[in-house]
N, C-alpha and C positions, 0 to 999 in steps of 0.2 A: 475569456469567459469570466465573470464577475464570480467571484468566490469570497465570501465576506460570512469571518466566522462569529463577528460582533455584534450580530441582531443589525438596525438599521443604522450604527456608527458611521459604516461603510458607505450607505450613503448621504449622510447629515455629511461628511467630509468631501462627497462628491459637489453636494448640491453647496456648500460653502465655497469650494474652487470657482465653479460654474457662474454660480448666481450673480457675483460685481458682475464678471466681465460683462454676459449679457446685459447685464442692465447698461453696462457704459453704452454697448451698443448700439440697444434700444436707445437710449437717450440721443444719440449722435444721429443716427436715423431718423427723429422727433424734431430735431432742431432745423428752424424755419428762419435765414438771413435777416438780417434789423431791414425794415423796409427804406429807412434813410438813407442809412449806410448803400444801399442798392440802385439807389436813385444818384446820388452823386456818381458813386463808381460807371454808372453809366453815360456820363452827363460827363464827364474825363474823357472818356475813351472814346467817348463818339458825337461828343457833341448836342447830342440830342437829349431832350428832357421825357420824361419816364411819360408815357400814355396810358391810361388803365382800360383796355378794353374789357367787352362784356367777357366774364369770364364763367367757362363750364363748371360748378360743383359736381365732382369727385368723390363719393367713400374715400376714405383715407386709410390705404392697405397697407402702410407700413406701419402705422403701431399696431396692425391686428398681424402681421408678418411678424413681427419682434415678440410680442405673446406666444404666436403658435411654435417660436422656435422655442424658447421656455418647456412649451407643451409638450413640444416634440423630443428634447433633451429629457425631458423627465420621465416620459414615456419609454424612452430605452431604456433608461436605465432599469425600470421595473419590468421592461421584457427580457434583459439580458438577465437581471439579477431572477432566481427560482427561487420559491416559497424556500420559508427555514434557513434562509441564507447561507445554501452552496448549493452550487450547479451540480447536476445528476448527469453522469454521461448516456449520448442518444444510445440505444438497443441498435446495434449493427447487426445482430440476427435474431430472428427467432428460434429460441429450441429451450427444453427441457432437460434443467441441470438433476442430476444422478441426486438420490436419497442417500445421504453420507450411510453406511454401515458403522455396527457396534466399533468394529476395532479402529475404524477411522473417527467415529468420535469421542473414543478413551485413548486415543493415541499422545494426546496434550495433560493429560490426565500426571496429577503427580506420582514421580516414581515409586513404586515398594521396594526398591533395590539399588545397588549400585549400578554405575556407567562400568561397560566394557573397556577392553584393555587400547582400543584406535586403532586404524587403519593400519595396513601393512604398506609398503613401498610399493605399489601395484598400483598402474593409471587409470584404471577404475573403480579404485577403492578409496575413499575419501578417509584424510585423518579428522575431520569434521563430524562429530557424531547428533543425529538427532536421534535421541532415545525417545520409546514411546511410555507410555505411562498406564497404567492400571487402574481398572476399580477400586474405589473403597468394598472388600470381600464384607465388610457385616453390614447389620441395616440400620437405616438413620429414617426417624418419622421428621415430615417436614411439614412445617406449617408457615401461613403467610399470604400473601394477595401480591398478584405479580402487577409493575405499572402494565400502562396498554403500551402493546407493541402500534407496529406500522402497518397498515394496509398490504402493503405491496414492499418486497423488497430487490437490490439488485442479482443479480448470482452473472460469475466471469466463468470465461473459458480462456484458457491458457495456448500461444504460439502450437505448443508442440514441435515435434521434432527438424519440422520445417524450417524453422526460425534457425536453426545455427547447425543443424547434421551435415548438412551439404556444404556449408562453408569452413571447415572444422580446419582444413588448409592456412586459410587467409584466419581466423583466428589463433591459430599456430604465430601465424608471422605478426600477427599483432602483438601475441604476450611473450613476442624473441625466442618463437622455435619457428627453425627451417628445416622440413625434413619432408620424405613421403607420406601419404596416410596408411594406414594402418587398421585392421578391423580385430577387436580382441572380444570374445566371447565369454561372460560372465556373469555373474548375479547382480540386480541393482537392488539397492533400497529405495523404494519411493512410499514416501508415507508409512503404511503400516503393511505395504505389503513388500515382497523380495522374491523377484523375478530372474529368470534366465534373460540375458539381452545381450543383443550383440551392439559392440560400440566403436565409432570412429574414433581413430588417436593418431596424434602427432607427440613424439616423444625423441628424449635424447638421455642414454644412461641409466642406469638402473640394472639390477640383475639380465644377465651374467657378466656383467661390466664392472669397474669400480669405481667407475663416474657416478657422481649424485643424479636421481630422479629428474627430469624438467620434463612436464607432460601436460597436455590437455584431450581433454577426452567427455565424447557428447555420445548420449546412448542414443542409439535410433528407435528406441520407442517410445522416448520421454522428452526428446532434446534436454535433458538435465546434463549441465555440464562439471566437470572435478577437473581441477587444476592444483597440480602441485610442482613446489621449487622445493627440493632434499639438500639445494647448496647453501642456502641462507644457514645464518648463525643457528645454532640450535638452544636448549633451558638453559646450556651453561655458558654461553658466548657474554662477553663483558659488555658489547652494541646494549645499550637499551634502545628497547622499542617505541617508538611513536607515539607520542601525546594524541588522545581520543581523536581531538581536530583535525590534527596532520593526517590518520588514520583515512581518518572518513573521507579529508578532501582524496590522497592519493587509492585509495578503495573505488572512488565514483570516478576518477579519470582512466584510471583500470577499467572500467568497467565501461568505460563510453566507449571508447577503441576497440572492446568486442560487441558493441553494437546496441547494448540495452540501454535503456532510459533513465539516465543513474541522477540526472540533474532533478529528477523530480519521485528520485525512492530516498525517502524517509530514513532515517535513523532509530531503530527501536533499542534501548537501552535501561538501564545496565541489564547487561545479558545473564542468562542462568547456565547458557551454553559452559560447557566443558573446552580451554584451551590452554598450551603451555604457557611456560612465563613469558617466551622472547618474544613473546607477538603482540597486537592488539588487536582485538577480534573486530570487526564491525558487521553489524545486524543489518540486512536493510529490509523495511518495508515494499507492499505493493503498492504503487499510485493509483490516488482514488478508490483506495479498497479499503476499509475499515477492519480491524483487529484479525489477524488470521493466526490458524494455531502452527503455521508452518511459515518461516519468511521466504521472501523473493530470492533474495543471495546472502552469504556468511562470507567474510573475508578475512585471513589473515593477513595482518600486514605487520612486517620485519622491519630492523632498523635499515634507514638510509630509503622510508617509502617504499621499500618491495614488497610485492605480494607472493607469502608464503605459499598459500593454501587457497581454494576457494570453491565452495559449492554453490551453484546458482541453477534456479530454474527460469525455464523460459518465461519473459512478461507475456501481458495478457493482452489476448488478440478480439477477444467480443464480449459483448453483455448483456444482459436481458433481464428484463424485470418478470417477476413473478408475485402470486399473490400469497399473500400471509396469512395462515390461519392466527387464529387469536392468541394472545399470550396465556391468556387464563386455561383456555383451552390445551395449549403444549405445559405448561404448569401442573396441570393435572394428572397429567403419563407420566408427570415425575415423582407425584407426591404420591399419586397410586403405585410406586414404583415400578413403572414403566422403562425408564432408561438408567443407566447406570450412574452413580455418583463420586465422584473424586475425592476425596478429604487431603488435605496437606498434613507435612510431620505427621503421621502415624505410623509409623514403621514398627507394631510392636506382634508378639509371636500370637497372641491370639486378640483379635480387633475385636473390639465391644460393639452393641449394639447401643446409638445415639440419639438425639435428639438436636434438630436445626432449624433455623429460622431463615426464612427467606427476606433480604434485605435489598439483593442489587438484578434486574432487569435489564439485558442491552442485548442488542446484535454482533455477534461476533460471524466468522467466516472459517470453513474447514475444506483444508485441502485434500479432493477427493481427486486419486486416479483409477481409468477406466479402459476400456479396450478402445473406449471411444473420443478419448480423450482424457485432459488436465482440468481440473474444474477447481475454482472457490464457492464452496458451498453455503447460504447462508445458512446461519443456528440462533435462534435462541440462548443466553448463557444467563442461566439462573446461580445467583451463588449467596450465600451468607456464612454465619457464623455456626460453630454445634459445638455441642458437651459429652462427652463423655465419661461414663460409671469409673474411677480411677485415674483419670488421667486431667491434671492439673491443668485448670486454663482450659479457654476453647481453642476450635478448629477452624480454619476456612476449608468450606466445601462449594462448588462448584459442578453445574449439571449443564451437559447440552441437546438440546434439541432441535431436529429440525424444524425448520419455518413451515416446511410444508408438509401436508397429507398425505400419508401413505396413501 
């Protein structure tokens, strides 16, 4: 699929490959023998001298044949290549993605507080923390004119549990556990909420044992998987960890061997995640899916390429276009204060009421779960600068909404 993010670079480069050869072609298809040279050579070989009988005029369908393949070249490439220069993936279903809720979309929202103390040694508790984030508590008047948004945007649905619960065995044996399975009953965090769920596991060690943790473990109402190794070095081990590069390559070879599509998730960086020294985190994105406030997978990775740690949810299995209300229109539920607003660094005992400007317009994606599934939700994300009565310096603040109409 033609994905060309340089306006029509992509194909000034195509049509420059292209365009000699054809012409050699063309030219070589065009050329008509010297008629002397033609006359001898026959008058060689056979003795006989050239005769001109009446001869039938013909159209001449090879230089209109060498034209229309021209035509025909440049024609695909403007059907393969989509407006905006990159391909949209087709809608494999129809359906109607979920209205993100308030706490799903302050979940991304900057912190007022510190991060928790991390996981315990428990194979369905991750030491991977994604904290959720809060309101700005005072009020900020906003002013400003949003660019225009998009007609119509995409919204994904995620595998689900489907995708990796029933194979949780042979993902065992992919990341070097052989063992039975296992069903352990426990709270998940997904997003912003925390549920009772029961989860398949494959494990080795860990309490009541004095062997280190090695476990992986897929909830059955999420397929959200947690993988942790307890034997690798730990903050104070002398091994340094992995340079970013090494990271990411052995994180996405990890990561193919349990089945997901790691050749084509993104690296999002530098992280703001929370992780010890001995590791290197890696972020990855979801392919084909623009900015979300939640990634695909988190990985640690330990020296010698091991993978520590790892939180991953399942890639996404359909998509479907829906229509956009206006931007001025979701603009306006904000500056009416309608939906809640973020500010960065503010963390002070009583937050003032502000003043902001609206500067930045885009689509971003929020991950929304549901009884009925795993979704990326599109949002609107309005964000700029504000001031505040005592406090030095502005803010960035940051507001999201959804694309579409309650």
């Amino acid at each position: 699929m033609w994905n060309d993010d340089g306006g029509d670079d992509g194909l000034d480069r195509e049509l420059q490959d292209l365009g000699p050869l054809m012409m050699r072609q063309h030219e070589v298809e065009r050329a008509v023998p010297d008629p002397a040279f033609t006359a001898q050579l026959r008058q060689r070989l056979t003795g006989e001298t050239e005769t001109r009988p009446h001869r039938l005029r013909f159209p001449r369908l090879v230089p209109i044949f060498g034209a229309a393949a021209v035509l025909a070249a440049v024609a695909i490439i403007f059907l393969v290549r989509q407006p905006g220069g990159q391909s949209k993936p087709v809608p494999a279903a129809t359906w109607r993605p979920p209205i993100p809720s308030s706490p799903d979309l302050t979940k991304s929202y900057p912190l007022m507080g510190g991060l928790g103390g991390g996981g315990s040694g428990n194979p369905t508790v991750s030491r991977i923390e994604l904290p959720n984030g809060s309101p700005y508590p005072g009020r900020l008047r906003l002013t400003g004119t949003p660019s225009s948004g998009p007609a119509a945007v995409s919204a994904y649905r995620l595998a689900g549990p489907a995708f990796d619960a029933p194979r949780v065995a042979a993902l065992g044996r992919a990341a070097g556990l052989n063992g039975a399975v296992t069903h352990i009953s426990n709270y998940e965090s997904l997003g912003a909420q925390r549920r009772m769920t029961l989860w398949n596991v494959v494990s080795r060690g860990g309490m009541p044992s004095r062997l280190p943790l090695k476990s992986i473990a897929v909830s059955r109402r999420s397929g959200q998987l947690i993988y942790h190794d307890f034997s690798l070095p730990g903050d104070r081990s002398p091994a340094r960890p992995p340079v970013p590069a090494e990271a990411l390559a052995a994180a996405r070879a990890w990561l193919a061997r349990l089945g997901w599509p790691a050749s084509r998730m993104g690296a999002i960086g530098p992280s703001v995640l929370a992780a010890p020294p001995g590791v290197t985190q890696v972020v990855l994105d979801w392919p084909g899916v623009g900015p979300a406030d939640t990634p695909a997978a988190i990985i640690w990775v330990a020296a010698g390429n091991r993978i520590a740690e790892a939180l991953i949810l399942p890639p996404v299995s359909a998509v479907t276009v829906i229509r956009a209300v206006s931007s001025s229109a979701a603009w306006q539920r904000v500056a009416r204060g309608g939906y809640p607003i973020g500010v960065a660094n503010m963390i002070v005992a009583r937050p003032p009421d502000g003043r902001g400007r609206l500067e930045t317009t885009r689509v971003n994606y929020v991950f929304e779960a549901t009884p009925r599934g795993l979704y990326l939700v599109p949002v609107y994300r309005f964000g700029g600068t504000a001031r505040f009565p005592g406090v030095s310096g502005s803010r960035l603040w940051f507001a999201l909404v959804p694309v579409t109409a309650r």
